[in-house]
C-alpha positions in Angstrom: -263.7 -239.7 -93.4 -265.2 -241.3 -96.3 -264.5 -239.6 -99.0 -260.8 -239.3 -97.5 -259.9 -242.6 -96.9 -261.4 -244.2 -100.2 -259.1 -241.5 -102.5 -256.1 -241.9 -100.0 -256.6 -246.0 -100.6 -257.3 -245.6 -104.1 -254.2 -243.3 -104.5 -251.9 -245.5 -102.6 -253.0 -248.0 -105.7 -251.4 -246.0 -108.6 -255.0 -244.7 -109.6 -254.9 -241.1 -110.1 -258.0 -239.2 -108.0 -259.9 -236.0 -108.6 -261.3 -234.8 -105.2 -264.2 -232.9 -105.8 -265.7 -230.6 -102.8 -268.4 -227.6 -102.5 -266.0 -225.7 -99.8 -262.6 -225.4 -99.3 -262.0 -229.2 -98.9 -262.4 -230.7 -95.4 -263.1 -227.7 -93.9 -266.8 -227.9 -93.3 -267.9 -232.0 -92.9 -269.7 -234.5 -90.9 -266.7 -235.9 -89.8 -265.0 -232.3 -88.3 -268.1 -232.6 -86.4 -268.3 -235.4 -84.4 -267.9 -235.1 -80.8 -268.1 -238.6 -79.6 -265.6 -240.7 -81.1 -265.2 -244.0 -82.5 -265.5 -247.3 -82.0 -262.7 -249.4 -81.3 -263.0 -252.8 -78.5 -262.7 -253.1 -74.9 -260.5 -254.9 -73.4 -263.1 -258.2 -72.8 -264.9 -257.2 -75.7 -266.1 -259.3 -78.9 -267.1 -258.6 -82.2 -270.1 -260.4 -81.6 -270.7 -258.5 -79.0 -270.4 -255.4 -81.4 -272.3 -257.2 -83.7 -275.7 -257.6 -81.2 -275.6 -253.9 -80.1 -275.4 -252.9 -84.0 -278.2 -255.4 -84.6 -280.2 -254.5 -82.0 -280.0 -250.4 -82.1 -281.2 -251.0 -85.9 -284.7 -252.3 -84.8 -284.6 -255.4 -86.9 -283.8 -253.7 -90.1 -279.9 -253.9 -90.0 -277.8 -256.4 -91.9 -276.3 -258.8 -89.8 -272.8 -259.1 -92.5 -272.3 -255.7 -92.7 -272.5 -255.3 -88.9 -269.5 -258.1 -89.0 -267.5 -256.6 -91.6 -267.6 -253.8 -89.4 -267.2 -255.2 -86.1 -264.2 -257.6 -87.4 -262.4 -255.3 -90.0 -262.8 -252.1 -87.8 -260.5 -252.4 -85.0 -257.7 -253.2 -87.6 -258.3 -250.3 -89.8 -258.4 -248.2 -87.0 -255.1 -249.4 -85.7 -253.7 -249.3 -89.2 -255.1 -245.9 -90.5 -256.0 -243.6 -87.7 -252.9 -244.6 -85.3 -250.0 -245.3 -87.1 -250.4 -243.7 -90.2 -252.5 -240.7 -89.4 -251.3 -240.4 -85.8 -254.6 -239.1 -84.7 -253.8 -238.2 -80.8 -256.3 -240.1 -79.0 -256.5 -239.3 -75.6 -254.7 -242.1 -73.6 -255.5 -243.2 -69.6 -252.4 -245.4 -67.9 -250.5 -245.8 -70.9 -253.5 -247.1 -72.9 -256.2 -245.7 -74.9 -258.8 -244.3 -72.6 -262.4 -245.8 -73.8 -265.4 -243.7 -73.5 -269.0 -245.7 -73.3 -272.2 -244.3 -75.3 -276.1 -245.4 -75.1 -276.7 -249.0 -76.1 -273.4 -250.2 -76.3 -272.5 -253.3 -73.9 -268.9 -251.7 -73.2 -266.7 -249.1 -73.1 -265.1 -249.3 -76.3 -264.8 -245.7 -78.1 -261.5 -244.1 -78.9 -262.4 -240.3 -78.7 -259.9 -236.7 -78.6 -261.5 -235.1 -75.9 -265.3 -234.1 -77.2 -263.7 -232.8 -80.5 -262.5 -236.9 -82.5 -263.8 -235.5 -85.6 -261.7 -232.4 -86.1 -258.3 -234.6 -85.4 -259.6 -236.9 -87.4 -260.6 -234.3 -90.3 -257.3 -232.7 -89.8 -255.1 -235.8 -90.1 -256.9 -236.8 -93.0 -256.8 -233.3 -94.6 -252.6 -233.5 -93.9 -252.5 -237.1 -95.8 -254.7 -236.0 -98.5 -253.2 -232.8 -99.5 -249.9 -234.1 -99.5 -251.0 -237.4 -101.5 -248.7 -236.7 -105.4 -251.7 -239.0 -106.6 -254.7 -236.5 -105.3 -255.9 -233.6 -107.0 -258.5 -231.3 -105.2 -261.2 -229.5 -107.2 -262.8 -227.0 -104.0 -265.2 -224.3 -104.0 -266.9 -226.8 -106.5 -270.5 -227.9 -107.0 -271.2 -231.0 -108.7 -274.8 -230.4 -110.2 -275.3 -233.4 -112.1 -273.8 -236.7 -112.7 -273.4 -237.6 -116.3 -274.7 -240.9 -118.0 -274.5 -241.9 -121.7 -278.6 -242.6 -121.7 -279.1 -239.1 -120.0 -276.4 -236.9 -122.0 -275.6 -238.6 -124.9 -276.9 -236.8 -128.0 -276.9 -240.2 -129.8 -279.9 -242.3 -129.5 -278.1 -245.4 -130.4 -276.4 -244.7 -126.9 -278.7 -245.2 -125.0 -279.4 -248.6 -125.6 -275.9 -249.2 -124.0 -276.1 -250.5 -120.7 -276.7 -248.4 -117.5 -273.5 -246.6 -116.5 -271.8 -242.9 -114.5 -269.6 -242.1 -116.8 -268.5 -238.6 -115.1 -270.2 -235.6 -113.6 -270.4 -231.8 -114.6 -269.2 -229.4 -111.9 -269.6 -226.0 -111.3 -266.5 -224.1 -110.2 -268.0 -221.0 -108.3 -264.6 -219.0 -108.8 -264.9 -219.4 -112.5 -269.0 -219.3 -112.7 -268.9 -221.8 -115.4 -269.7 -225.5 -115.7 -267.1 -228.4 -116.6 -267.4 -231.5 -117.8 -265.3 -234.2 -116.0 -265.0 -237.9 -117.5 -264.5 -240.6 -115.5 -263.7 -244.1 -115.3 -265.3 -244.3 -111.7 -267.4 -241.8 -109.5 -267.7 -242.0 -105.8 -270.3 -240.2 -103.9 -269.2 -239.2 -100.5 -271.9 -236.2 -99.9 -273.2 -237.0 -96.2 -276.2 -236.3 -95.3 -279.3 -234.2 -95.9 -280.3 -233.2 -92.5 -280.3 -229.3 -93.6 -283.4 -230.3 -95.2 -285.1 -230.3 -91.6 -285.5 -226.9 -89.8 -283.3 -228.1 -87.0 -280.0 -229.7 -87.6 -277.0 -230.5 -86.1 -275.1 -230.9 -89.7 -273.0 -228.5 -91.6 -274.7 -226.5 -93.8 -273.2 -228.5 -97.3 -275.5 -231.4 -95.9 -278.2 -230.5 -98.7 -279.2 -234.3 -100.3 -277.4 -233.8 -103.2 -275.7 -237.0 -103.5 -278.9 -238.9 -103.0 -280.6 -236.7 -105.6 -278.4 -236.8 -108.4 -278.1 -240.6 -108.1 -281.6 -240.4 -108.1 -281.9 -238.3 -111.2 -278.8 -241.1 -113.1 -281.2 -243.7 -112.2 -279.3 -245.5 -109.0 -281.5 -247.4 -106.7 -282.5 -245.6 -103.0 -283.9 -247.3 -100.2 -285.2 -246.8 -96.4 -284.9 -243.1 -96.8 -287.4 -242.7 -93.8 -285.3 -243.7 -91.4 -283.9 -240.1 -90.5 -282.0 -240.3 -86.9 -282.6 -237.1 -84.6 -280.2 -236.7 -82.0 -281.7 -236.3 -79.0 -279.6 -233.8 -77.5 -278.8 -230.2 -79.4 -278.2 -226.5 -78.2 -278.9 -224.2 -79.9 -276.4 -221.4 -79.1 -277.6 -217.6 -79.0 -275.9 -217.0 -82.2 -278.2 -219.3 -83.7 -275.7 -221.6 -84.2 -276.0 -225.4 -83.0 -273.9 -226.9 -80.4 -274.2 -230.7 -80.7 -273.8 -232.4 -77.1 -272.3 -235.2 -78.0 -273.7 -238.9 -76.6 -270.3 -239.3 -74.5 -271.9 -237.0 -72.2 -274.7 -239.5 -71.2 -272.1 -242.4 -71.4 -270.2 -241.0 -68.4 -273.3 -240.1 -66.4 -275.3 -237.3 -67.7 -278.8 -237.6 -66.7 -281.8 -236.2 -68.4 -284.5 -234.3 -66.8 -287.3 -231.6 -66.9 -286.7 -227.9 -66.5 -288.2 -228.4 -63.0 -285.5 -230.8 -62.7 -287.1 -234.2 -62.3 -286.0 -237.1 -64.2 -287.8 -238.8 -67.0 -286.4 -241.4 -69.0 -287.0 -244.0 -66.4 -290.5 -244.1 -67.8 -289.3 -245.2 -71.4 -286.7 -247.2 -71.3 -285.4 -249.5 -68.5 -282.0 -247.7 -70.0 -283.3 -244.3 -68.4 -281.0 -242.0 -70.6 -278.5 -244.4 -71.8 -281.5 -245.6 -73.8 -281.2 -245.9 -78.0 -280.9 -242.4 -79.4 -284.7 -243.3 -81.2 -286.1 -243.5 -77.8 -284.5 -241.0 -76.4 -285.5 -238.4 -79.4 -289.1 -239.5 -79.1 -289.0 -238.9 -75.2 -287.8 -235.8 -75.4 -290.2 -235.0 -77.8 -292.8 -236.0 -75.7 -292.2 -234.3 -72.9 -291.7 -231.2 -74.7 -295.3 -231.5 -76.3 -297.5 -233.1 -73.7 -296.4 -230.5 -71.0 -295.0 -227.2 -73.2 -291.3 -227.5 -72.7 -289.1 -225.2 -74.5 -286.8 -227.7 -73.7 -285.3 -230.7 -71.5 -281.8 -230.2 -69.0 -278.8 -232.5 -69.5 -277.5 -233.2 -66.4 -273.1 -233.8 -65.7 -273.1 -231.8 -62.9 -274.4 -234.3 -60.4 -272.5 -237.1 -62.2 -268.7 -235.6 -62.5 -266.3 -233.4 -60.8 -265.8 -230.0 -62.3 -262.3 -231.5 -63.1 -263.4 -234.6 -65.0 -266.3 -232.1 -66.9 -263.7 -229.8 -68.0 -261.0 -233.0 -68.6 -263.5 -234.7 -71.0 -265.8 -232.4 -72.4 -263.3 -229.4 -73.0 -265.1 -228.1 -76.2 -268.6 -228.0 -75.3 -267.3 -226.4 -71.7 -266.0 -223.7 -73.5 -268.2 -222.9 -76.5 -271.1 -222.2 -73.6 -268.9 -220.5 -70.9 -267.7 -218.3 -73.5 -270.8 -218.1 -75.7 -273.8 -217.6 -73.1 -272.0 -218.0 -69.7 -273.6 -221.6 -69.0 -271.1 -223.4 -66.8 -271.8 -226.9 -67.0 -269.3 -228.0 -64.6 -272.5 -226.3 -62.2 -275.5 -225.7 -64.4 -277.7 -228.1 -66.3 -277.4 -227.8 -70.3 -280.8 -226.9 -72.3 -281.2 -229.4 -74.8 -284.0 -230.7 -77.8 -283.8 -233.2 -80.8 -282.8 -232.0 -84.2 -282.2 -234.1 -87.3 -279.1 -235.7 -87.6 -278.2 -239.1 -89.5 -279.5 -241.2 -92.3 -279.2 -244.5 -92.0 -280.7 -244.9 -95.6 -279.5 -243.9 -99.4 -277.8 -245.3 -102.2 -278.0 -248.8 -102.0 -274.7 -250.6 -102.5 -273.2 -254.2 -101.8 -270.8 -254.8 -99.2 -267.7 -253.0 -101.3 -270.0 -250.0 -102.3 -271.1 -250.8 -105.7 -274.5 -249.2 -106.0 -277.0 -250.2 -108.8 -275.4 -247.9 -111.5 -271.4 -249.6 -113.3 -269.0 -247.3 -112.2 -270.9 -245.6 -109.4 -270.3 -246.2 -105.7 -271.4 -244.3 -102.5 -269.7 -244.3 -99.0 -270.8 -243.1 -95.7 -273.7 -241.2 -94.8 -275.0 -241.1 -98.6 -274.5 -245.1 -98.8 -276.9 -247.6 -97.1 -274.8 -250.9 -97.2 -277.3 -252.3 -94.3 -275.5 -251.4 -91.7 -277.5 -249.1 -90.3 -281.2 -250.3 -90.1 -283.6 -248.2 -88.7 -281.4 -246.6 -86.4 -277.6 -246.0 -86.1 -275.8 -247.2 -83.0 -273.6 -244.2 -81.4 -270.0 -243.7 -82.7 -270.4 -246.2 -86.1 -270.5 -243.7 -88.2 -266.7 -242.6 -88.6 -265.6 -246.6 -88.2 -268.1 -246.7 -91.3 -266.5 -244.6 -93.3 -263.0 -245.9 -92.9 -263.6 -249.8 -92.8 -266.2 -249.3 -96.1 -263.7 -246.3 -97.6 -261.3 -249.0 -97.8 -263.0 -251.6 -99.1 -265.0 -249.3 -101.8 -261.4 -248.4 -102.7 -260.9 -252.7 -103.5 -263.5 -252.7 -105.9 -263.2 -250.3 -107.7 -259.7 -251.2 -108.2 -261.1 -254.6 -109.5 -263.6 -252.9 -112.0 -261.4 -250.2 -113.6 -261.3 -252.9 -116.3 -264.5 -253.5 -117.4 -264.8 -249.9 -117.0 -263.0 -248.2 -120.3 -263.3 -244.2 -120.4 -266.0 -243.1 -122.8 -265.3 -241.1 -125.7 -265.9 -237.6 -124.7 -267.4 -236.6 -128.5 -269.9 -238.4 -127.6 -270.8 -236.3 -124.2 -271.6 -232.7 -125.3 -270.4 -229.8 -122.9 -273.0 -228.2 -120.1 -275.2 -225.8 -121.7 -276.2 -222.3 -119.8 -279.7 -221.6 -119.4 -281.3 -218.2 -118.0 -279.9 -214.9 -118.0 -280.6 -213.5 -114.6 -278.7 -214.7 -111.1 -281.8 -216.5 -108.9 -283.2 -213.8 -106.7 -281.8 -214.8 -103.2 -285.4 -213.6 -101.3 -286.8 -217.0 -103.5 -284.7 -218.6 -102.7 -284.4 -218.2 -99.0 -288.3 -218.4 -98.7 -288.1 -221.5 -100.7 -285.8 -223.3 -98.7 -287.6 -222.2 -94.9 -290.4 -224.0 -96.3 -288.8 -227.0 -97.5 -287.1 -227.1 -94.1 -290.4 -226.3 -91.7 -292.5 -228.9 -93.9 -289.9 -231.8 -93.4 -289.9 -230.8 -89.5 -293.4 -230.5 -89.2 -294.8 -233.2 -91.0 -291.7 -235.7 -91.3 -290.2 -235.3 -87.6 -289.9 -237.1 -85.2 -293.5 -238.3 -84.9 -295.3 -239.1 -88.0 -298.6 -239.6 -89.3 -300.2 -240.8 -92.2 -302.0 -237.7 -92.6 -298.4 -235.4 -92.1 -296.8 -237.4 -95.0 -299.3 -237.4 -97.4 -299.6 -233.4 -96.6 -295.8 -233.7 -97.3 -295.5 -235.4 -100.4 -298.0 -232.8 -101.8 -296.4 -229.8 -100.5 -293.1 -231.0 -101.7 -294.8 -231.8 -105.1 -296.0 -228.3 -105.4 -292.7 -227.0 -104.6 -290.4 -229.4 -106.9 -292.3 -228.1 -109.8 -291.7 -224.3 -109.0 -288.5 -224.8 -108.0 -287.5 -226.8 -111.2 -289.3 -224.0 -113.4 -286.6 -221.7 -111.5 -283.5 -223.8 -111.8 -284.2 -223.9 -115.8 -284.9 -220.4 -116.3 -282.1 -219.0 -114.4 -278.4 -219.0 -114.4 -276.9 -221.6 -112.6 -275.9 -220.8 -109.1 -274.9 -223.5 -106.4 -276.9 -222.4 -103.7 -280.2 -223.4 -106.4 -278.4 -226.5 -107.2 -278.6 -227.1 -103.3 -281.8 -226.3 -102.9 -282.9 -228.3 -106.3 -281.4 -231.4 -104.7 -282.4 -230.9 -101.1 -286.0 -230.6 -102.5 -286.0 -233.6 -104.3 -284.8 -235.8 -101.3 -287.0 -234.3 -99.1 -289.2 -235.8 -101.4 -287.6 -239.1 -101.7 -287.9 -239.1 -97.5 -292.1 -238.4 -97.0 -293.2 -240.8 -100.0 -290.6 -243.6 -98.4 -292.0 -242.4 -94.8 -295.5 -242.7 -96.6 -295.1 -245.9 -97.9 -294.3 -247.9 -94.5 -297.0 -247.8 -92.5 -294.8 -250.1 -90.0 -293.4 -248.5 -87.0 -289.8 -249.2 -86.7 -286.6 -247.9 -84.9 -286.2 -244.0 -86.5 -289.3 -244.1 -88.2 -292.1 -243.5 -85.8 -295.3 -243.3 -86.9 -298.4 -243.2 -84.6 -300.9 -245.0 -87.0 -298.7 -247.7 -87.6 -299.9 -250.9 -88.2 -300.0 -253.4 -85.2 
């Protein structure tokens, strides 16, 4: 969504776009996953009212403009964008939209397609994109590093110029070579890093690496330890992950124990339409203070067959046909697995992060909107409302941002001589994965993290001895990145010693 909209905004300007991806180009995203849907307003709603439950799901820690700009801007940009120009078939009750509700909203005010908004959203966008004359795709393309005149320049008298992204260099797997792309402008729109985590609910590109190479340019990060876990995964027999989306709970679903006895009563006065932090942290209590595999998500008792198979078509399917769980009669075996940060890049309201001619947008941007934990079905609205308006600035900087001379940025140079052994690699990325889950999970401890950081120490050094003395290959560019921001994540988690929203640590301070 973010990336879309932004080039699609931009392009609509006269500006001509590159739009880089690591698969085949909108195939495999955040966005093609969401179940839920997005927000739009209720019939009595308000944005103020928007506004409160966006304030008050991010613990403190969220930024009371960017939850207007969202709540005031969004409902426009959806009608503009996503309904007439996109045409994105949202399911419709009496000749208006029908509005789905979600935990710790006030009212029903999400537009959704069934349980599968982010695929017609994906596939609208993809439509618009690909047949945009001012687009140009790049897939099956890696970007390993961005490029900056005080990092690349072979000049010293260059880097006394002033902080800038100037490009990035990009590894086209079909080709197995590295080129250098100069730029006026570069906008990060890499999701997430929730791969990073042993249990996920993202799509496997979600590696960090938009958070780790602004990183490396010099861009400032901040609140990286506030990680959201969705409280309610399945893991499929396949091994796959079946997110069960937070509409589910929204139109009933109740939480209980495998013996079937309710729970979240004795969190929240919510019960299970409690904030997704609370709801994460109770499952994970059960699960540890009595030996739970696993908790039951109830929509049996709380919908008709008929309205089950109406609303949550997908998710019916997928487990009928994968494992022969009927939900329509059967409860739904679920546990928390990382999902959504509400940190990275820090950028103003428009998307501008600390480095000229850099912006981020969605999941890899914090704008403050966010906090400490992400209210339910904001995260697509994000993307589009702050798409847009990233697209407005950096219209309004092209100027002051002239294209360097590329003489003075030399080409990639090859290193190594032998493709990284897979076996490494694999091995090095389980343990990445099982130290993030184990020590920067959903409970924390001061002891956990600092185990983390010098874990994750120990294994950034051997794994940057192995990116240098191999050839390139993007699956160690991947694993290079997601190292580094699971490093960015324990020493943030390490440093607040607060307990807030997402970030739950038992030793906090009182």
């Amino acid at each position: 969504m973010a990336g879309s909209i932004t080039a699609l905004a931009l392009a609509d300007a006269g500006i001509q776009v590159l739009l880089i991806s690591k698969g085949e180009g909108g195939t495999s995203t955040a966005t093609r996953m969401a179940q839920g849907g997005i927000v739009y307003r209720a019939p009595e709603d308000t944005p103020e009212s928007l506004v409160q439950d966006i304030l008050k799901a991010g613990d403190g820690a969220s930024l009371p403009e960017a939850a207007r700009i969202l709540a005031e801007e969004g409902p426009r940009a959806v009608e503009t964008w996503l309904i007439a120009r996109l045409k994105v078939p949202f399911d419709r009750d009496h000749g208006g939209f029908h509005l789905t509700g979600e935990a710790a909203h006030t009212h029903r005010r999400i537009l959704h397609v069934g349980d599968r908004t982010g695929q017609a959203i994906q596939e609208a966008l993809n439509r618009a994109v690909d047949a945009h004359p001012g687009i140009e795709r790049l897939t099956s393309t890696t970007a390993v590093d961005l490029i900056t005149p005080s990092h690349h320049a072979p000049d010293p008298l260059d880097h006394y110029l002033p902080e800038r992204v100037v490009g990035v260099y990009a590894y086209i797997k079909k080709e197995k070579r590295v080129v250098r792309i100069l730029c006026r402008a570069v906008v990060l729109a890499t999701g997430g890093a929730g791969r990073i985590f042993r249990f996920s609910t993202n799509p496997p590109g979600a590696t960090g690496d938009g958070y780790a190479m602004a990183y490396r340019a010099g861009a400032r990060l901040i609140h990286m330890e506030y990680v959201q876990f969705h409280p309610t995964a399945h893991r499929l027999p396949s091994g796959q992950v079946l997110l069960i989306t937070e509409a589910m709970r929204g139109e009933g679903a109740v939480l209980r124990t495998p013996e079937g006895q309710t729970f979240m009563d004795r969190y929240h006065p919510d019960g299970s339409l409690a904030p997704r932090d609370v709801v994460a942290r109770a499952i994970h209590e059960e699960m540890v203070n009595h030996g739970y595999p696993y908790v039951l998500l109830d929509i049996a008792s709380a919908r008709t067959p008929g309205e089950i198979r109406q609303r949550f078509p997908y998710i019916h399917r997928v487990l009928l046909e994968e494992e022969g769980l009927d939900i329509t009669r059967e409860p739904i075996p679920v546990v928390p697995m990382a999902h959504f940060f509400c940190g990275g890049i820090k950028t103003d309201l428009w998307g501008r992060s600390t480095l000229a001619g850099l912006y981020a947008v969605g999941e890899v941007a914090c704008n403050g909107l966010h906090g400490a934990n992400r209210l339910a079905s904001t995260s697509l609205l994000e993307g589009l409302v702050f798409g847009i308006r990233t697209a407005q600035a950096v219209q309004e900087d092209l100027p002051s941002l002239p294209p360097f001379p590329s003489s003075r940025i030399p080409p990639w140079e090859m290193t190594g001589e032998e493709e990284p052994d897979p076996a490494l690699v694999h091995q090095d990325w389980r343990t990445l994965q099982w130290i993030m889950w184990n020590y920067v999970g959903v409970v924390r401890t001061g002891e956990r993290l600092s185990r983390a950081v010098r874990d994750l120490r120990h294994l950034w050094f051997e794994v940057e001895h192995f990116y240098r003395h191999t050839l390139l290959h993007p699956r160690l560019v991947e694993l290079r990145n997601g190292i580094q921001t699971g490093l960015l994540v324990a020493r943030s988690a390490l440093r607040n010693r607060s307990r807030r929203g997402v970030h739950f640590r038992k030793d906090a301070r009182v």
